[in-house]
N, C-alpha and C positions, 0 to 999 in steps of 0.2 A: 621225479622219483629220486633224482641226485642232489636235487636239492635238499629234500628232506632229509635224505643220509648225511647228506653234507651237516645239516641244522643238527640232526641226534648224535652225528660225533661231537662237535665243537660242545654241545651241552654236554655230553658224557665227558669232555675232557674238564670244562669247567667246572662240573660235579664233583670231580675226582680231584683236582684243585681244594674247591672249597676241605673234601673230605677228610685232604691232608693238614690242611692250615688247622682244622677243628683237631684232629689227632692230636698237632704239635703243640696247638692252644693247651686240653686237656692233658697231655703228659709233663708239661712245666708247673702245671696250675697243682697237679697229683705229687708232683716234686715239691714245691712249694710248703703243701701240705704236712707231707712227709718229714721236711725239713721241722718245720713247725712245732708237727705231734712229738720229733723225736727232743727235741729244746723243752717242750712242757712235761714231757716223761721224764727226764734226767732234774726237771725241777724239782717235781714230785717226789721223787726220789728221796733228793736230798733235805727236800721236805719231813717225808715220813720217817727216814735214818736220822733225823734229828730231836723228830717229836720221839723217837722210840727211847734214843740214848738219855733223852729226862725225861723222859716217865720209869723209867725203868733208875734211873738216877733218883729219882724221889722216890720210887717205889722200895730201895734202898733203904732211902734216908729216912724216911716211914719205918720202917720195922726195927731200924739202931734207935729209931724214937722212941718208938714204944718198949725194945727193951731194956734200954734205957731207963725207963720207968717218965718217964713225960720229961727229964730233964732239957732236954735240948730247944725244945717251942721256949719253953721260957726263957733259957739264956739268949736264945732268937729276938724277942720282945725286949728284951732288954738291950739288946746292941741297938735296936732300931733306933727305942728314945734316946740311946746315949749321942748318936748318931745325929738323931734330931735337935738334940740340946745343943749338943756342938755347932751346928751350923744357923741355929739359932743364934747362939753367941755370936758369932762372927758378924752376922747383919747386923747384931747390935753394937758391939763393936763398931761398926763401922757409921753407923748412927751417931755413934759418942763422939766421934772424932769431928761429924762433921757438925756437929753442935759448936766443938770448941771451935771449929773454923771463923766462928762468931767473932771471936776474941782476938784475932790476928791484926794485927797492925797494917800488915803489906799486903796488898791487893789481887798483887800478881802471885804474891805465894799463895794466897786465898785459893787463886784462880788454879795454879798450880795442883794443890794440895785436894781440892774437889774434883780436878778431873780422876786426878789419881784414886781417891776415894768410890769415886761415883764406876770405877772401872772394877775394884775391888768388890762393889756389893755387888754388879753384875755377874763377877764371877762366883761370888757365894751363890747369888741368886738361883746360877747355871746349878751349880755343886746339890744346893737342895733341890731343884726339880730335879737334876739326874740321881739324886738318892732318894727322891718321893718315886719316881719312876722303877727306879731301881728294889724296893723293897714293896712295890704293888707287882712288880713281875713277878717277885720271889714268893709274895705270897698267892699267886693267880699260882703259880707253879705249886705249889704245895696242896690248895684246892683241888687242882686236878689230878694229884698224884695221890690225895684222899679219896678223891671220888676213882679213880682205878682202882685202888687198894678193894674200896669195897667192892664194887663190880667184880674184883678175880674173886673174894671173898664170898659174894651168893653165887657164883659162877663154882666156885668147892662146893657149897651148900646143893646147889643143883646135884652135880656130880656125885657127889654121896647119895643123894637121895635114889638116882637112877641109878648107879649099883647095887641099893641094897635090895631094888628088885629085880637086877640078873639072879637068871636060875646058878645054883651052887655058891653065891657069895653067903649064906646065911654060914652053910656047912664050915667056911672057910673061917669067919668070923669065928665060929666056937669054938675051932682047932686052935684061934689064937690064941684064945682066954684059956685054954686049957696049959 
């Protein structure tokens, strides 16, 4: 009989062992977590406080557009290709030069003169992908500040409609016009 007491303590104590280890597992594992969710909350965040400040940024720039009378997309369009032409020149440019390279006498200034060159188109190169890049953001950004524009736009359209069937909006309406 003392035996067995003997056996159902040491298991109730090793029980109570394991029961603690599993606790402490789980409350580091829940910390963890925590830690975690509260890193991907503060992303999001700054996420959403970003996407909000340019849509509401184009949503902006959107309405001086249009009262504008459509000027501003066009002189938009027009900076792009100026943009584009300019760093088109440049490659070519730099093309010309190493044409004349042809024409050199000295070999080492040859060698010279095409590193130098071949460093310059790379940086043009860089210049126009970050301004091809640069004016597809601009305009992905405009797209989407079109497409909110009209979403708040049938979202008024809603809104009007379901007040002009609250009871007493008619009466109010005629008081206006009056």
């Amino acid at each position: 009989m003392e035996a067995v007491a003997l056996i159902a303590s040491v298991f109730s104590i090793g029980l109570a062992i394991v029961a603690i280890w599993l606790a402490i597992h789980h409350k580091d594992q829940s910390d963890k977590l925590n830690r975690d969710t509260a890193e991907k909350l503060a992303r999001i965040e700054a996420f959403a406080t970003s996407i909000k400040e340019d849509a509401f940024g184009e949503i902006k720039r959107y309405g001086d557009f249009w009262r504008a009378g459509g000027k501003a997309w066009e002189e938009a369009e027009k900076a792009k290709e100026k943009e584009l032409r300019k760093l088109k020149d440049e490659i070519q440019m730099v093309g010309n030069k190493l044409s004349s390279l042809k024409e050199a006498p000295d070999i080492s200034e040859i060698k010279k003169e095409f590193e130098r060159l071949k460093l310059e188109l790379r940086e043009s190169q860089g210049r126009l992908s970050e301004g091809i890049r640069s004016l597809e953001q601009k305009e992905r950004k405009q797209r989407e500040a079109m497409l909110a524009v009209k979403i708040l736009m049938e979202e008024m359209e809603q809104i009007d409609l379901y007040s002009e069937k609250l009871p007493g909006f008619e009466g109010a309406k005629k008081n206006e016009v009056e």
